[in-house]
N, C-alpha and C positions, 0 to 999 in steps of 0.2 A: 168350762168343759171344752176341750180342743177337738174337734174332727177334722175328718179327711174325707175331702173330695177329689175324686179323680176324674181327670181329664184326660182325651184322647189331643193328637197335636191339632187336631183344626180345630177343636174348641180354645184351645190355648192362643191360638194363632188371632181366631174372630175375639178371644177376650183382651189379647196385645193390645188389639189395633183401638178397641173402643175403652180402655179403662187404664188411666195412666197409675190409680193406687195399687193395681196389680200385677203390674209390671216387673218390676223388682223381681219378686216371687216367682211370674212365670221364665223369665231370664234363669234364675238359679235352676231350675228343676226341667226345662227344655233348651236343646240347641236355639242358636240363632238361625239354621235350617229351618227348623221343624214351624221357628214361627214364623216363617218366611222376612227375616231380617236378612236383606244385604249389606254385607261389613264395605264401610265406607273406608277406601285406603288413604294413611295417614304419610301427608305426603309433607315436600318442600313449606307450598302455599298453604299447609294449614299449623306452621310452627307463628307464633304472636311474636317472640324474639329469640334472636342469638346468641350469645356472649363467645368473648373469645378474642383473638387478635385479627390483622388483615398487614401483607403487604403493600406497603406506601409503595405505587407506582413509580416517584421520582427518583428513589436514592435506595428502594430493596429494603426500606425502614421496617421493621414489625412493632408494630404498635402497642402499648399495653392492650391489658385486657379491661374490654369495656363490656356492655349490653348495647347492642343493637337491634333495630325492628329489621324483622326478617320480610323484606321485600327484595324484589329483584336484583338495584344493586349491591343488596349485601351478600351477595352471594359468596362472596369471597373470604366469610369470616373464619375462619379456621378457630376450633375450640380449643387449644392451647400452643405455645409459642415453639412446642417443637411440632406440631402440625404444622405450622404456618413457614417456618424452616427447612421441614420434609419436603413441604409444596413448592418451594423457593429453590433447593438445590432438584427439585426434580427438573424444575423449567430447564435451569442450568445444564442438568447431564442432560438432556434430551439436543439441546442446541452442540452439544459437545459430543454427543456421537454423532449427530447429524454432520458435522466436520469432518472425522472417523472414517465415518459411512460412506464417502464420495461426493459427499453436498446432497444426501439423499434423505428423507425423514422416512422410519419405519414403515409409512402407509405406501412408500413407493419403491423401496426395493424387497418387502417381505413379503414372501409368498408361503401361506400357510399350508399350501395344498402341495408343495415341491417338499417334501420330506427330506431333499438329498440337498437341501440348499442348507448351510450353515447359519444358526442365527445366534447369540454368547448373547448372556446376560451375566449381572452378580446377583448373590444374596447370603445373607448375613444366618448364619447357623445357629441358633441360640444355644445348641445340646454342645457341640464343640466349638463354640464360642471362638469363631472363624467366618472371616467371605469366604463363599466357593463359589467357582466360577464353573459355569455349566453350560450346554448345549439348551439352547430353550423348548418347551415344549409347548405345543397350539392350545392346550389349556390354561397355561399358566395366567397366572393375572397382571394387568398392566405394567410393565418393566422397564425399562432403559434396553433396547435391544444392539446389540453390536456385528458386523459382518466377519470380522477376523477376530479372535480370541488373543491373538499378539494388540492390538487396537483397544479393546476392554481391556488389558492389562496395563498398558502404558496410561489409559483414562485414568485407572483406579488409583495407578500409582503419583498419577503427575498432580489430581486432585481427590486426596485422600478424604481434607474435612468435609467437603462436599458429599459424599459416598455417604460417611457417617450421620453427617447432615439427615439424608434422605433418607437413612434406614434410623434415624429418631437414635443415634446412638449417643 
C-alpha cells in the first residue's frame, strides 16, 4: 500500500542533511533552494580530461587528436582541428592588424566610450553566405578590430585563408 507524506521545505531540508536513502526523492520533488543546497559551479579545474588537438609552439603544428589530463598546462587543447586553426589564424590576424593599426594592439588605441572613434571588424553571414564588413559595436564579442576600413579590406583581401581559417570556414 503506497502513502503520501507531506512535508514542508525545512522538514525536507533537516531530512537532506541527515538521510542520504532520501535524498533522491527529496531532490526530485523540492528546489535545490528550498533544501538549502548551494550549486557548486562547474568549472575549468573540475574537468578529469580533455581530448582534442593543441598547436605545437615550434612550427604552428596541430597535432592529432588525442586525450589529455585537464590541468593547467593543457590548457591549450582545442576540441577539434578547426578550433585549434580558428585559434592559430586568430593569433595571426590580431598581430596583422596590430601592423594596420600603427604598431597599436586594440587595448591601446580603442576607446569604447568615444562613439565618434572608428573601429571595422569582419564577419561571416551565414543567411547571405558573405563577409560583411562593419562598424563595430561595444557589445560585440572578441573580434579582430581595425582603425580604417580601407586597412580591414586590404587585410582580408591579402590574407583571405587566414580569415576563413578563423571564422572555421
Amino acid at each position: 500500500m503506497e502513502k503520501t507524506i507531506k512535508l514542508n521545505a525545512d522538514q525536507a531540508k533537516a531530512l537532506y542533511d541527515k538521510d542520504n536513502d532520501l535524498r533522491h526523492t527529496l531532490l526530485h520533488e523540492f528546489s535545490d533552494e528550498e533544501l538549502g543546497i548551494k550549486p557548486n559551479p562547474f568549472t575549468w579545474y573540475h574537468l578529469k580530461e580533455v581530448s582534442g588537438r593543441f598547436i605545437h609552439g615550434a612550427d604552428s603544428y596541430i597535432t592529432n587528436p588525442d586525450v589529455y589530463s585537464a590541468i593547467d598546462p593543457n590548457r591549450n587543447i582545442f576540441p577539434t582541428k578547426k578550433d585549434a586553426k580558428s585559434a592559430r589564424a586568430k593569433a595571426m590576424l590580431l598581430q596583422l592588424a596590430k601592423h594596420y593599426n600603427d604598431g597599436q594592439t586594440d587595448g591601446e588605441w580603442i576607446n569604447w566610450e568615444d562613439e565618434s572613434q572608428p573601429k571595422y571588424n569582419v564577419f561571416y553571414d551565414h543567411f547571405q553566405k558573405k563577409y560583411q564588413f562593419q562598424i563595430s559595436n561595444p557589445f560585440q564579442l572578441p573580434v579582430v578590430h581595425f582603425k580604417r576600413r580601407d586597412d580591414l579590406k586590404k587585410c582580408f583581401n591579402n590574407n583571405r585563408e587566414l580569415w576563413e581559417e578563423y571564422f572555421k570556414k
